[in-house]
N, C-alpha and C positions, 0 to 999 in steps of 0.2 A: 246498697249496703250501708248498713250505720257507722255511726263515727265510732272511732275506737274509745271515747268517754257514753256514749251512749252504749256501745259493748258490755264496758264493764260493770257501769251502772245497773245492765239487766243480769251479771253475772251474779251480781251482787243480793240482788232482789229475789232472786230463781233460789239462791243459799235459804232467804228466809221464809218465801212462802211456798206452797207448794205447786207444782207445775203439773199437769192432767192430762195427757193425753189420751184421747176416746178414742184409738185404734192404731193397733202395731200387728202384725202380723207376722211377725218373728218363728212365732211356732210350726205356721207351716214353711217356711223357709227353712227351717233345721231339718225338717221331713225330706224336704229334698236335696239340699245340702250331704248330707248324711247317708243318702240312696237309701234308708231305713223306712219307705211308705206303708209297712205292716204295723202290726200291733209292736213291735218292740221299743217301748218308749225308753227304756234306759239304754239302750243303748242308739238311741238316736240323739237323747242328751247327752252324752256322753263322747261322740262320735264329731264335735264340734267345743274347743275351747275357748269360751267368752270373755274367759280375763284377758285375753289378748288382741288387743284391732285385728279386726275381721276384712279384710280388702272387699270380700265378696256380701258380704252385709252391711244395710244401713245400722243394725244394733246389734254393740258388745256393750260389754258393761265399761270399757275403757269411754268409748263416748258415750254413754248414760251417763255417766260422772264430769264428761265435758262439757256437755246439754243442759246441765242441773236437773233434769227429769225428776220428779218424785215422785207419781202416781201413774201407773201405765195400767190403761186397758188392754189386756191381751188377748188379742182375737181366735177364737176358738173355731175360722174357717175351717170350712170341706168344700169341696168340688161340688157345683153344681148337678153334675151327671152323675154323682152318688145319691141317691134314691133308697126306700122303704128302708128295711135293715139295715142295709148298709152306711145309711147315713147317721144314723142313731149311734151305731159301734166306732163310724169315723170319730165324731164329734167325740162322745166318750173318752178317746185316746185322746182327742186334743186338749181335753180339759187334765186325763191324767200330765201331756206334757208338762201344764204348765205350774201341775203339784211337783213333778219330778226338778224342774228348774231352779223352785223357790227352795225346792230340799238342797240339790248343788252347791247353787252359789246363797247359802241363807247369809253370807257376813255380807252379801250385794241385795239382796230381795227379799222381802216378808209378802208371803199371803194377805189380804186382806179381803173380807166380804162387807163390810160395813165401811162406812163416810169415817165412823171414828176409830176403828182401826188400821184407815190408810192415814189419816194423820199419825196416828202413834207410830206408826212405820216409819214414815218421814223423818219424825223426828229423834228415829234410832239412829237419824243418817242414813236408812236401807232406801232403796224404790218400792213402794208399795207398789203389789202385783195383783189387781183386779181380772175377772175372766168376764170377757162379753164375746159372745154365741152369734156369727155372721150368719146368716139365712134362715131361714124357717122352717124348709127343707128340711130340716138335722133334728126334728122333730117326729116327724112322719104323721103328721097330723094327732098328735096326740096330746092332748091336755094332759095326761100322768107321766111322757117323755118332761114336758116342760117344767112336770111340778120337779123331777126328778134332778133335772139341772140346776133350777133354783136351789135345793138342796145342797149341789156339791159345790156352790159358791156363785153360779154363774150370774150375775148381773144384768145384764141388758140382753137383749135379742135381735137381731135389726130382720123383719119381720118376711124380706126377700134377699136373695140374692141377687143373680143377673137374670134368674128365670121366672114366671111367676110361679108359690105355690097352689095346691087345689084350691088356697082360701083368699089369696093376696096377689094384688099384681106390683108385677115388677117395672121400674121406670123403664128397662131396657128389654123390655118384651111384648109383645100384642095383645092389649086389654083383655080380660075376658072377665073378670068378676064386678065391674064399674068403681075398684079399688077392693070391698073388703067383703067376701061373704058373710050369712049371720056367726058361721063356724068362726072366720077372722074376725066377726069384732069380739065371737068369747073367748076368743086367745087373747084379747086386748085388755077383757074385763079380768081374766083370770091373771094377767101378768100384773093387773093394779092389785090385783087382791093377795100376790105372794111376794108381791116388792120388787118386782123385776123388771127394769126399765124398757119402755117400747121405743126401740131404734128404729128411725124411719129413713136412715140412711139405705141408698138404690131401693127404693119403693117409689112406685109412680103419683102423680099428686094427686090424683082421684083418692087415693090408697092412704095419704098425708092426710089428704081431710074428713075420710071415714074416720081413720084411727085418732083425730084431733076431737073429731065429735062424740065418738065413743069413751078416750079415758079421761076418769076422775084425777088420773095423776100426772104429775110435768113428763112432759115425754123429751128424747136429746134426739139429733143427728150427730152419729158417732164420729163421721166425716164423709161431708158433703160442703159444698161453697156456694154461691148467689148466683142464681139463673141471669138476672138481671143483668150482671157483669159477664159471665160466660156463660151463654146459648148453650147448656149442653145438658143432655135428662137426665144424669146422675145430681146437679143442682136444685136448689131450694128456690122457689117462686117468690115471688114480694108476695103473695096475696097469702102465704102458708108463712111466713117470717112472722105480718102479722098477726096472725091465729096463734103462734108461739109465744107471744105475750101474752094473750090473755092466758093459755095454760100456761105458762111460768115454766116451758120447758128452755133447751140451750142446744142452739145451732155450734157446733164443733167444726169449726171452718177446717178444711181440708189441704194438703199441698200438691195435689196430684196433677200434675200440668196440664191432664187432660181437663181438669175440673176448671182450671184458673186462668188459664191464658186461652185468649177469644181466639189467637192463630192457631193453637193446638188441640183447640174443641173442633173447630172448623176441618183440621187434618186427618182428627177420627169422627167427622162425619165423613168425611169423604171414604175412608178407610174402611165405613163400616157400608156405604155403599158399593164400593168391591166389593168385598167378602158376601154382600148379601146377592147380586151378580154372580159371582164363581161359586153360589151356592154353598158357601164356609158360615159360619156363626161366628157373629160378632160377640156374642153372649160369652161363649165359651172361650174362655181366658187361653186355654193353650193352642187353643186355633188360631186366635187371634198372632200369638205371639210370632205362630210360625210365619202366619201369612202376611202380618205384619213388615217383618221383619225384611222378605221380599218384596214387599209394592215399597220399600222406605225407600231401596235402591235407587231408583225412577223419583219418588215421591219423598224425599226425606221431611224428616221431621222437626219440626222448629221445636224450640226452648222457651220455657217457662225462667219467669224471675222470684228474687222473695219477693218484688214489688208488684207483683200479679197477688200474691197472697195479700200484700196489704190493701189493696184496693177493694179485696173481699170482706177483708174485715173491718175496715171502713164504712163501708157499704152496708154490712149486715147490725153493725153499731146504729147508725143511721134510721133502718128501717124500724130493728127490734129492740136497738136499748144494750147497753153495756152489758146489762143484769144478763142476760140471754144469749150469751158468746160464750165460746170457748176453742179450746185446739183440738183435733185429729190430726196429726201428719199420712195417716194410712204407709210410715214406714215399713220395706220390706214385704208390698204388699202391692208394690210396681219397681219397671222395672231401675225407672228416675229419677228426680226431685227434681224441683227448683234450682235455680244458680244461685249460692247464696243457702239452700236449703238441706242440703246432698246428704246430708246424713241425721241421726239423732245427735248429733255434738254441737247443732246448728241454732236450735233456739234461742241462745242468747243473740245472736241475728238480726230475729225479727222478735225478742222485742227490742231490744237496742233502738230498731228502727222504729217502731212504732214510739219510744220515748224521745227521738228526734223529729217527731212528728208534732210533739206535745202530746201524747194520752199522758196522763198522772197515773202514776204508780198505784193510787186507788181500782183505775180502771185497769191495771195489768193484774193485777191481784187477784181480781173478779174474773178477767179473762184467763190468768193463768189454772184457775183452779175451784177458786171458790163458788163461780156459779154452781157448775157440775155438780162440787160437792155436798152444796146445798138442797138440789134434784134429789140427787143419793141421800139425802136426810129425810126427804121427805117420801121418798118411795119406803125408809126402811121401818116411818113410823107408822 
């Protein structure tokens, strides 16, 4: 944990620049909060009050204001096992959630679809509210789905889920396309050509280095953390950190225990060789949960720190260079965090820590937001 002058130090710093996080998941967490899984999006916003700490969420807007957050990527997840139509319609609703939000709490959240309308958001004092599109799936293999979300603001795409699409594999699924069919790299070319960033976050690294070789433009991990450090296939390879420099894309380090701490990558490999044993899918999040949840009994689960998170970012500074960092927490989009991480009211944290470490405020700066934002400048020109 940081000293309480390095606390306040980054409290302070978080007031002036802006802070980006590249994945929150909040919207489908309202979904199911709310038992509102249909199309009625106002009243699943509605059906949950944000001004008020939340016990059962990592984000309300009382801690977005405790965090300093100022730019959130809001994740426009579906269920893997939503398919052709129906994923198209999921996705849809998720993007109306997250117009209905910014309409709600507008004196807490402004829209923004551009790099220079999330600063002017910032500096209304609001949280600039970006949309980025988890899987590719939610497409249905169609280039005029994809133009069509670009359209309604969406921003990034992270180009798998946990399963592979027709055209992309997934880190956490059985090879079949050797990473990117030709259909996958023109979803890659087509996303350079309407500004829409290609997420290579849960994509397998075959699939990292089709889609590095194919785009003209910086690509991000929305949230993912360093193989090198944690053994585990949701993480980014040294050999792909690398190739991230020269496209001038930004690794968005990640908090997800599973991603960060070597004893808890270790405990869901083991977990995920049960489940593949009792013939359960590790892929599928709700299977996982349940069955999870019973091998933990026998097999309990260790704990992740914020200083597993530093050692990645450390690490990933190291490899690719300050310029090329950033954050994902992936809040509300598991079930835990870090010690030290546990919520969005938590960032002053870890950077506190990292200025007890010595990074200069130059390098938090960059890491808090600026890289990103700069990605986002240059996809929009």
């Amino acid at each position: 944990m940081p000293s309480s002058a390095g606390r306040e130090k980054a409290r302070a710093l978080l007031q002036r620049v802006p802070l980006v996080d590249g994945h929150n998941d909040l919207p489908w967490a309202l979904r199911e909060l709310a038992g509102t899984t249909g199309g009625d999006i106002a009243a699943t916003v509605a059906g949950v009050d944000l001004t008020r700490r939340h016990p059962s969420l990592h984000t309300d807007l009382v801690k977005l204001r405790e965090g300093g957050l100022g730019v959130q990527f809001w994740s426009v997840w579906i269920p893997g096992k939503l398919a052709g139509d129906g994923a198209v319609t999921a996705v849809l609703e998720q993007v109306e959630l997250v117009y209905e939000l910014a309409s709600r709490y507008s004196d807490h959240l402004g829209l923004a679809t551009t790099a220079a309308e999330a600063e002017k958001v910032f500096s209304s004092g609001r949280v600039a509210s970006l949309i980025g599109a988890e899987g590719g799936h939610s497409i249905n293999s169609s280039l005029g789905v994809l133009r069509a979300l670009r359209r309604l603001g969406v921003r990034y795409m992270t180009l798998t889920h946990n399963d592979n699409t027709p055209w992309a594999d997934s880190a956490t699924d059985q090879p079949e396309h050797d990473g990117l069919t030709e259909f996958g790299r023109s979803v890659v070319r087509e996303m350079n050509r309407i500004g829409m960033l290609v997420d290579l976050s849960h994509v397998a690294p075959s699939t990292m280095h089709a889609a590095l070789d194919t785009s003209v433009k910086p690509v991000i991990f929305s949230h993912s953390s360093c193989r090198h450090v944690a053994d585990h296939p949701r993480n980014i390879p040294d050999d792909v950190l690398g190739k991230l420099r020269t496209n001038g894309g930004v690794a968005m380090i990640t908090f997800v225990p599973d991603f960060v701490s070597t004893r808890v990558a270790q405990w869901d490999a083991a977990l995920r060789d049960a489940m593949t044993a009792a013939g359960a899918s590790h892929a599928d999040m709700d299977e996982r949960k349940t069955f999870g949840e019973k091998w933990a009994v026998d097999n309990p689960k260790p704990g992740a720190t914020l200083d597993d998170v530093v050692t990645h970012l450390e690490h990933a500074r190291e490899v690719v260079g300050v310029d090329h960092i950033g954050i994902g927490g992936d809040y509300d989009g598991v079930q835990s965090l870090p010690e030290g991480l546990e919520d969005v009211s938590t960032y002053p944290n870890l950077f506190g820590a990292l200025l007890d470490r010595g990074w200069s405020e130059d390098d938090l700066t960059k890491l808090a937001g600026a890289n990103v934002l700069r990605v986002l400048r240059e996809a929009d020109a």
